[in-house]
Residue frames as a rotation matrix with the C-alpha (Angstrom) as fourth column:
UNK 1
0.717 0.672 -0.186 66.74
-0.581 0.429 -0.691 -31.79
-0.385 0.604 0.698 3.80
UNK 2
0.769 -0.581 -0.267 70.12
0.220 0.632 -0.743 -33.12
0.601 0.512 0.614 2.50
UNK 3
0.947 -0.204 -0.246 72.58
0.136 -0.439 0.888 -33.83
-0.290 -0.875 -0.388 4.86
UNK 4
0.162 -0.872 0.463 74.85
0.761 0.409 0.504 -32.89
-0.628 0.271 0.730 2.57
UNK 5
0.486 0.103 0.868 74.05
0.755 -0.550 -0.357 -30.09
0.441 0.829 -0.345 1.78
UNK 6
-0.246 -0.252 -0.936 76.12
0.859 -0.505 -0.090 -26.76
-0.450 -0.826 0.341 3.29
UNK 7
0.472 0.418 0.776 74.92
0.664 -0.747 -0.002 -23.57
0.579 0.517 -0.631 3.27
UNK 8
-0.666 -0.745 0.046 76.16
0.718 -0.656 -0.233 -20.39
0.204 -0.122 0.971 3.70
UNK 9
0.344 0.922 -0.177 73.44
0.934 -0.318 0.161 -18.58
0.092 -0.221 -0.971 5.85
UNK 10
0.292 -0.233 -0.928 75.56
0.055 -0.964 0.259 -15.11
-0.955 -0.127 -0.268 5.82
UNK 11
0.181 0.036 0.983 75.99
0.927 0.328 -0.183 -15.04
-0.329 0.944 0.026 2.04
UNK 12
-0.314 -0.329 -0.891 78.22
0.525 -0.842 0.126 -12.31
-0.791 -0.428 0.437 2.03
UNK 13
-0.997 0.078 -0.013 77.13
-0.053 -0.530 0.846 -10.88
0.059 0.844 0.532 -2.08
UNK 14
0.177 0.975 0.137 72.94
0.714 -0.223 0.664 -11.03
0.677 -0.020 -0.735 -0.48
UNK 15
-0.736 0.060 0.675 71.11
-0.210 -0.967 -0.142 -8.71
0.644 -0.246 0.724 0.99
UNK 16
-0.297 0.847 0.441 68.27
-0.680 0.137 -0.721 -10.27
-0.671 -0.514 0.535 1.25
UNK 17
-0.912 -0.138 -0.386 66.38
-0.324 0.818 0.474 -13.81
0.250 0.558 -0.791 -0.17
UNK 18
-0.369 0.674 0.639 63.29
-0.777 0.153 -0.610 -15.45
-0.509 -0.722 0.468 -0.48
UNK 19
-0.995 0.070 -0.069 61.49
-0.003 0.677 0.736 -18.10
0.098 0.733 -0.673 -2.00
UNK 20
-0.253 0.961 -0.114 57.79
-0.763 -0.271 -0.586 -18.42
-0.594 -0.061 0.802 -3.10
UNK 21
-0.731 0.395 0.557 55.31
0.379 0.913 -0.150 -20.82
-0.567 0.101 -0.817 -4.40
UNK 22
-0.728 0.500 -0.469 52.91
-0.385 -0.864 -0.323 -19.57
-0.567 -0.055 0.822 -6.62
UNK 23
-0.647 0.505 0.571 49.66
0.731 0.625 0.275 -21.21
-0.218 0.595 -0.774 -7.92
UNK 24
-0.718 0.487 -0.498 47.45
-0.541 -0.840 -0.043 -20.07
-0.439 0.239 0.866 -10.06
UNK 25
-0.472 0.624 0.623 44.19
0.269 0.775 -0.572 -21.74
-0.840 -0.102 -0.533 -10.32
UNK 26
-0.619 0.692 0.372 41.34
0.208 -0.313 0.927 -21.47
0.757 0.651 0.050 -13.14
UNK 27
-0.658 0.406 0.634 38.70
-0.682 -0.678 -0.273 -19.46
0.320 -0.612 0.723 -11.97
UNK 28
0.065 0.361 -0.930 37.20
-0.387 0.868 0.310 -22.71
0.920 0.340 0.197 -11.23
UNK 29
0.159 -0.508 -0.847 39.21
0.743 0.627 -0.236 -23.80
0.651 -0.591 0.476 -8.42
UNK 30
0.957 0.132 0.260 38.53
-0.085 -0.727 0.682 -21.37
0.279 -0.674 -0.684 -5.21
UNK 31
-0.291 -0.850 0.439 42.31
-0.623 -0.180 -0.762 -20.53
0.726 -0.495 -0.477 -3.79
UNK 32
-0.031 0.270 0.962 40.76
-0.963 0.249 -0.101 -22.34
-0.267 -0.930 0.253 -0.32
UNK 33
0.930 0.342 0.132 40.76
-0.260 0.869 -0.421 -25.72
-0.259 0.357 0.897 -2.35
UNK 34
0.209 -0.881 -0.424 44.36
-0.341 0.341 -0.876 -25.62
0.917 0.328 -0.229 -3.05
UNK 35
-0.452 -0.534 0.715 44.81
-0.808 -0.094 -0.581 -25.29
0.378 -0.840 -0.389 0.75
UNK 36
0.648 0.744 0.164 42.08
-0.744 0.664 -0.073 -27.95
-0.164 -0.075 0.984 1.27
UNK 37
0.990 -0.120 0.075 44.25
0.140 0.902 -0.409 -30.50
-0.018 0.415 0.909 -1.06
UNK 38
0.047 -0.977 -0.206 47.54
-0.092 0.201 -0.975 -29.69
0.995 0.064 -0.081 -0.32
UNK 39
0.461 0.274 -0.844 46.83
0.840 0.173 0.515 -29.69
0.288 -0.946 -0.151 3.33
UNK 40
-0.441 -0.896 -0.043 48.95
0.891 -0.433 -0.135 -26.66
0.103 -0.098 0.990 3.61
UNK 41
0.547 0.651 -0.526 48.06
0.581 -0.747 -0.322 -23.05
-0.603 -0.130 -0.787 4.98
UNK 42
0.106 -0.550 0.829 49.21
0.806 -0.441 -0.395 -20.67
0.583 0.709 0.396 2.28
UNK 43
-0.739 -0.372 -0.562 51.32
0.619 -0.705 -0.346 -17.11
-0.268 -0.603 0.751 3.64
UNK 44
-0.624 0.588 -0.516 48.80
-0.456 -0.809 -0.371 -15.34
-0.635 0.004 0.772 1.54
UNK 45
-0.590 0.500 0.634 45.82
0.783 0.544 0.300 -16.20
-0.195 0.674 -0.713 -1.42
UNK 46
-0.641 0.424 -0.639 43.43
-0.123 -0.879 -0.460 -14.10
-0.757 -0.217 0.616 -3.34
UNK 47
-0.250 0.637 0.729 40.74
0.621 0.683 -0.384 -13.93
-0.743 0.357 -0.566 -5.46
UNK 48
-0.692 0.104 0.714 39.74
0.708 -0.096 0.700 -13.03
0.141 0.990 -0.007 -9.10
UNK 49
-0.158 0.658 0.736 38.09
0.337 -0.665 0.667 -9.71
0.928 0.353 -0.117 -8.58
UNK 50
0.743 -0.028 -0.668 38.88
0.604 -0.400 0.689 -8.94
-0.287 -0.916 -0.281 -4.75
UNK 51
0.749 -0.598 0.286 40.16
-0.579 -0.800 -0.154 -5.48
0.321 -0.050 -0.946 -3.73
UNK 52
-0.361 -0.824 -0.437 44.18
0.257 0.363 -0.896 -5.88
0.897 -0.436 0.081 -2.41
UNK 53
-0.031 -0.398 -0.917 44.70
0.971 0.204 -0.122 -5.88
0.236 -0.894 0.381 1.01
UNK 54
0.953 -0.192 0.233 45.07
-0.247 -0.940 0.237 -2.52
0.174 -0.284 -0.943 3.31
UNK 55
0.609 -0.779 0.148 48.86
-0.138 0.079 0.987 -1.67
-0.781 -0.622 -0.060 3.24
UNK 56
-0.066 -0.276 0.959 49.08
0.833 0.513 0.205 -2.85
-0.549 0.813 0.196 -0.17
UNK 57
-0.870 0.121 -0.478 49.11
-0.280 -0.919 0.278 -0.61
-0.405 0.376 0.833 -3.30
UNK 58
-0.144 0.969 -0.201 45.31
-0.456 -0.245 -0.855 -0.47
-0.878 -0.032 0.478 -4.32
UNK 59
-0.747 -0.255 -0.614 44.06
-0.638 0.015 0.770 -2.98
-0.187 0.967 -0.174 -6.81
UNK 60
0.608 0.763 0.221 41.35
-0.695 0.645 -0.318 -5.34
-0.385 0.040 0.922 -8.03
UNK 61
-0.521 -0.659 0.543 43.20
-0.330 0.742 0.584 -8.89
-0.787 0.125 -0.604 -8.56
UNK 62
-0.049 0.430 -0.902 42.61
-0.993 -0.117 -0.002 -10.44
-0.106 0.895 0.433 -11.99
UNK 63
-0.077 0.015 -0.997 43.10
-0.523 0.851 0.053 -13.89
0.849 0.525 -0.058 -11.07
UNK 64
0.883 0.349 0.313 43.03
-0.292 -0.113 0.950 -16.12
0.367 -0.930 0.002 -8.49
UNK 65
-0.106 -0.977 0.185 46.19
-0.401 -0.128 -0.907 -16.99
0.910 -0.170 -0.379 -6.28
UNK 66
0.985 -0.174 0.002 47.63
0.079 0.453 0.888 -19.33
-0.155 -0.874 0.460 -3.42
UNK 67
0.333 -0.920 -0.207 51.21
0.017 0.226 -0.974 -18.81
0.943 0.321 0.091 -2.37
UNK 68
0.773 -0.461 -0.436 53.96
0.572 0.208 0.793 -20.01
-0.275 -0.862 0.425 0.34
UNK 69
0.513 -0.717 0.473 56.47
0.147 -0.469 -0.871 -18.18
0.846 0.516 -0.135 0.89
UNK 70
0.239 -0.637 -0.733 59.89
0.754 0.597 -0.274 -18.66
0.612 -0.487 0.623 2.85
UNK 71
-0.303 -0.434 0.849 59.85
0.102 -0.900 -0.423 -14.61
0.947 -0.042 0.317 3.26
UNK 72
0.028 -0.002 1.000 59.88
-0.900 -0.436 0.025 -13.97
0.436 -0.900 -0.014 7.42
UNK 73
0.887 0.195 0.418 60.34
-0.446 0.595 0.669 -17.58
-0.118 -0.780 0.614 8.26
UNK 74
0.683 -0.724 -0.100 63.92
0.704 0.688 -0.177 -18.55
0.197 0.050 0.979 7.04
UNK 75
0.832 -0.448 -0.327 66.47
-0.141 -0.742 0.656 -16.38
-0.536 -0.500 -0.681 8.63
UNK 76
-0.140 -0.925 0.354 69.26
0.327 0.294 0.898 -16.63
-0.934 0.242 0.262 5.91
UNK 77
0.445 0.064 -0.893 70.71
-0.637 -0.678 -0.366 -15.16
-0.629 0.732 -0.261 2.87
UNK 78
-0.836 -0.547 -0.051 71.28
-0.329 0.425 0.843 -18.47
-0.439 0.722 -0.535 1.09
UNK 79
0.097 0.865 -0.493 68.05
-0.992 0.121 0.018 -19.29
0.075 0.487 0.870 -1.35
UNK 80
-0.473 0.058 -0.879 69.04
-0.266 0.942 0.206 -22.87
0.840 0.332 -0.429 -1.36
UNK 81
-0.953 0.269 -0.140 67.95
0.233 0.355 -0.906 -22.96
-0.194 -0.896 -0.401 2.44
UNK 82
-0.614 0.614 -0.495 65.19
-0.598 -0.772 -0.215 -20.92
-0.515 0.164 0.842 1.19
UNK 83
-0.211 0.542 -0.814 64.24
-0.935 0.130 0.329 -23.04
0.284 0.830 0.479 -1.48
UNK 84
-0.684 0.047 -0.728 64.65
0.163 0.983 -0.089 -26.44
0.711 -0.180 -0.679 0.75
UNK 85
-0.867 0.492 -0.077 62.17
0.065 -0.042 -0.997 -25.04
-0.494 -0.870 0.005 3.01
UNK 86
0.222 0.869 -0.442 59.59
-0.964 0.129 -0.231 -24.83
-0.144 0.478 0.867 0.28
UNK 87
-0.239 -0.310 -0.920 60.75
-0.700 0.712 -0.058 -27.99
0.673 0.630 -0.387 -1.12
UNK 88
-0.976 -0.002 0.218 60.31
-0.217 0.126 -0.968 -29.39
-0.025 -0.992 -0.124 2.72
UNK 89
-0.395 0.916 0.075 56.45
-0.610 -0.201 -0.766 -28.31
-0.687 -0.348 0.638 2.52
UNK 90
0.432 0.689 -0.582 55.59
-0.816 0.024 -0.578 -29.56
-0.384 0.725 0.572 -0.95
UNK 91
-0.553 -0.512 -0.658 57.50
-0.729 0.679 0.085 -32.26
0.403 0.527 -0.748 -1.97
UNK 92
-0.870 0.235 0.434 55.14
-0.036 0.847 -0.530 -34.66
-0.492 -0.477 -0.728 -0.20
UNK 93
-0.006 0.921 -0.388 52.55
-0.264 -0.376 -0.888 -33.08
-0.965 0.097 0.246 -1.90
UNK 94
-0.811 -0.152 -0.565 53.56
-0.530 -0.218 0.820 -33.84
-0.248 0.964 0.096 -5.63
UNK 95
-0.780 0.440 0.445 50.28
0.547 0.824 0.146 -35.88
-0.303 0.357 -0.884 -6.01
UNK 96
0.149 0.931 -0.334 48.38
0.925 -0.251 -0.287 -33.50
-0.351 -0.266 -0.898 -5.44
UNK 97
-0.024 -0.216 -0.976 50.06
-0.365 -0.907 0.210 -31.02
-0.931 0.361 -0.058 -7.71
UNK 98
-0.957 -0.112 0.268 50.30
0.191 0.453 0.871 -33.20
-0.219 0.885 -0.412 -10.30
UNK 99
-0.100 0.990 0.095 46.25
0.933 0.127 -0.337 -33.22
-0.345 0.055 -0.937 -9.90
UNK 100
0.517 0.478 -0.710 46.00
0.431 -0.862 -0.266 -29.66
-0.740 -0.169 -0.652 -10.06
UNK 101
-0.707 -0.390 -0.589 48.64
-0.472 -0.359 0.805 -28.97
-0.526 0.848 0.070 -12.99
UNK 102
-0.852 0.030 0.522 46.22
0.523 0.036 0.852 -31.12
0.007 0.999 -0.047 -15.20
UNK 103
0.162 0.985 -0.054 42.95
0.963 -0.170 -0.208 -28.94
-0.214 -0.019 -0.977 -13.83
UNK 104
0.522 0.814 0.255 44.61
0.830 -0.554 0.068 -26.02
0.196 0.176 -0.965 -14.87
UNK 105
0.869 -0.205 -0.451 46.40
0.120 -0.797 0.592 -24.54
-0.481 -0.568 -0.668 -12.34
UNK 106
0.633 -0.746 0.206 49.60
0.095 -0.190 -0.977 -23.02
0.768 0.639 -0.049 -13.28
UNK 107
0.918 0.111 -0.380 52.32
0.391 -0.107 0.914 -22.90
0.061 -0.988 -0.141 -11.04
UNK 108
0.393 -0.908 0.145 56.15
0.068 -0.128 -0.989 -21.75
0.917 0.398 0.011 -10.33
UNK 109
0.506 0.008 -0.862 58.19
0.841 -0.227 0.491 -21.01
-0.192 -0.974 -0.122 -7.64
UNK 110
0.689 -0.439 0.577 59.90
-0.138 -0.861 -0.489 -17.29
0.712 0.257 -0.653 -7.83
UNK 111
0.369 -0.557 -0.744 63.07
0.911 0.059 0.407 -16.60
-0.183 -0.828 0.529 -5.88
UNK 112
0.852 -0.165 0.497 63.74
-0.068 -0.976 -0.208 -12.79
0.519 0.144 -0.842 -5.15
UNK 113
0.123 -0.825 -0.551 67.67
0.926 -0.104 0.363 -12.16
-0.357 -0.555 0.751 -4.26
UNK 114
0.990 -0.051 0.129 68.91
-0.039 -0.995 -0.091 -8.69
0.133 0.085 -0.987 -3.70
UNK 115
0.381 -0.857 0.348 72.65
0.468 -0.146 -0.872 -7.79
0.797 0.495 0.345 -4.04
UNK 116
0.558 -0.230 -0.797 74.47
0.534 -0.635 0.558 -6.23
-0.635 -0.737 -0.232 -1.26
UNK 117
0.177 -0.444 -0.878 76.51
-0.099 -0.896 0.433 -4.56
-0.979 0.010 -0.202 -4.35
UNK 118
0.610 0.374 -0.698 75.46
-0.654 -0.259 -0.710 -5.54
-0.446 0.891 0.087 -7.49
UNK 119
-0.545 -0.643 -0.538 77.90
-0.775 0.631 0.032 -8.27
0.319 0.434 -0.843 -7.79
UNK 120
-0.883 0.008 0.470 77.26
-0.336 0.689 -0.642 -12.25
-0.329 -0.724 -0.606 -6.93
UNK 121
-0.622 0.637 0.456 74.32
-0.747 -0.657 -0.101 -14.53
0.235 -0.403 0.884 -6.83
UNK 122
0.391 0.376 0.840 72.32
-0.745 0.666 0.049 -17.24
-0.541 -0.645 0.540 -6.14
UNK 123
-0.696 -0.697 -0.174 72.85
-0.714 0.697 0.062 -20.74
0.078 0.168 -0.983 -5.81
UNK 124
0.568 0.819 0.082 70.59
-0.821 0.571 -0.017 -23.68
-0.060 -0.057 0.997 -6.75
UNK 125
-0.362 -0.548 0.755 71.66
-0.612 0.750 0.251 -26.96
-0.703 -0.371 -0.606 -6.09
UNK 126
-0.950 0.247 -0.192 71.77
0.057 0.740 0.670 -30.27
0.308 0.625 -0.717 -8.63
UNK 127
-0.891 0.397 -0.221 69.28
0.416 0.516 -0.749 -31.78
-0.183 -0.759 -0.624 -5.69
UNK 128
-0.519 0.769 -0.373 66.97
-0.076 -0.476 -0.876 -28.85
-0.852 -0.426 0.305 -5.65
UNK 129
-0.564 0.341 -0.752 66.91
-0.824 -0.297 0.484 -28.54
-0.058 0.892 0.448 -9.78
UNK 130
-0.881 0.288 -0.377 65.81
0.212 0.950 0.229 -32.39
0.424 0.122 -0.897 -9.58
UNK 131
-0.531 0.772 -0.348 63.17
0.841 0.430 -0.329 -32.10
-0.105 -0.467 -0.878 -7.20
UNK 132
0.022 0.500 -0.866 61.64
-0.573 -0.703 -0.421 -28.63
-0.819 0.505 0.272 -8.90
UNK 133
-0.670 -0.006 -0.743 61.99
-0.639 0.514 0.572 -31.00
0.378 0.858 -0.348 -12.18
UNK 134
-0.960 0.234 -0.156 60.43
0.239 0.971 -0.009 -33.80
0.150 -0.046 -0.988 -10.48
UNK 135
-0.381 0.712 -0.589 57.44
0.437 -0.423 -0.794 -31.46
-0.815 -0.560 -0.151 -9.29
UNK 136
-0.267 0.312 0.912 56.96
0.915 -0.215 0.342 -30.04
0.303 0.926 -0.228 -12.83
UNK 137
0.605 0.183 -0.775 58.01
0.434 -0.892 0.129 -26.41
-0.667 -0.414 -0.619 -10.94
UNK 138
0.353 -0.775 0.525 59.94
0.483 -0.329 -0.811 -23.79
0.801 0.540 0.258 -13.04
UNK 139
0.691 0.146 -0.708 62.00
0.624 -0.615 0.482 -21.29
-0.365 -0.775 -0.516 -11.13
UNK 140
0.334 0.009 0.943 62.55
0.796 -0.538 -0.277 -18.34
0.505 0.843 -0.187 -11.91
UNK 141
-0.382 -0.520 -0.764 64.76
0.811 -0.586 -0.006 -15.06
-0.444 -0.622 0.645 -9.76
UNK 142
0.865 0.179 0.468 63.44
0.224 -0.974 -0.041 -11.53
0.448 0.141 -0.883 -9.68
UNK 143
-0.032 -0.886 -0.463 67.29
0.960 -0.156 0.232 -10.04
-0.278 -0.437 0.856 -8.75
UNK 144
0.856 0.469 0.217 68.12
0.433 -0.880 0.195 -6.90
0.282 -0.073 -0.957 -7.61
């Protein structure tokens, strides 16, 4: 995405890294309608009052949900690669988020980084903070 950008795909202070999209519609807006208008196939989605998944830990979702996520398709332990591959998908899309932040939806992206030892961690770029600003995304790190 920037050819200026260098990453450090063996990020010696991860373990592991991902990045995630997460909308959250009103109960209005069917999860299948984000994909519809973003043109995008989400990794996963659920609905307000469906059981989880088998494999999962047993629940009844309370809301509804659409999310991408970078987890099994970027092969690196730097989040910025992580986070330019979302950024990659959606950033063409900001019209159509804009549309959907004022119907409601809520969104972020999350970015989960594990420690290889409890020291270290991620790295967001100027570039990326701009264009999560420019998208009207927070982001936010579940670290471990």
């Amino acid at each position: 995405m920037d050819d200026f950008m260098i990453y450090d795909d063996d990020y010696p202070t991860c373990a592991r890294t991902h990045a995630t999209v997460r909308i959250y519609p009103p109960e209005v807006i069917d999860p299948r309608e984000i994909t519809r208008r973003l043109g995008i196939e989400p990794s996963s989605w659920q609905r307000k009052g469906d059981h989880s998944p088998e494999g999962k830990p047993p629940r009844i979702y309370k809301t509804h949900g659409w999310f991408l996520t970078s987890k099994g398709i970027v092969g690196s332990k730097d989040s910025r690669r992580h986070l330019d591959w979302l950024l990659e998908q959606i950033g063409p899309k900001a019209e159509a988020l804009r549309e959907l932040h004022r119907e409601g939806c809520r969104m972020d992206v999350s970015c989960f980084w594990e420690s290889q030892s409890g020291q270290g961690g991620p790295t967001v770029s100027p570039r990326q903070m701009e264009q999560l600003a420019r998208l009207n995304l927070d982001l936010w790190f579940d670290l471990y």
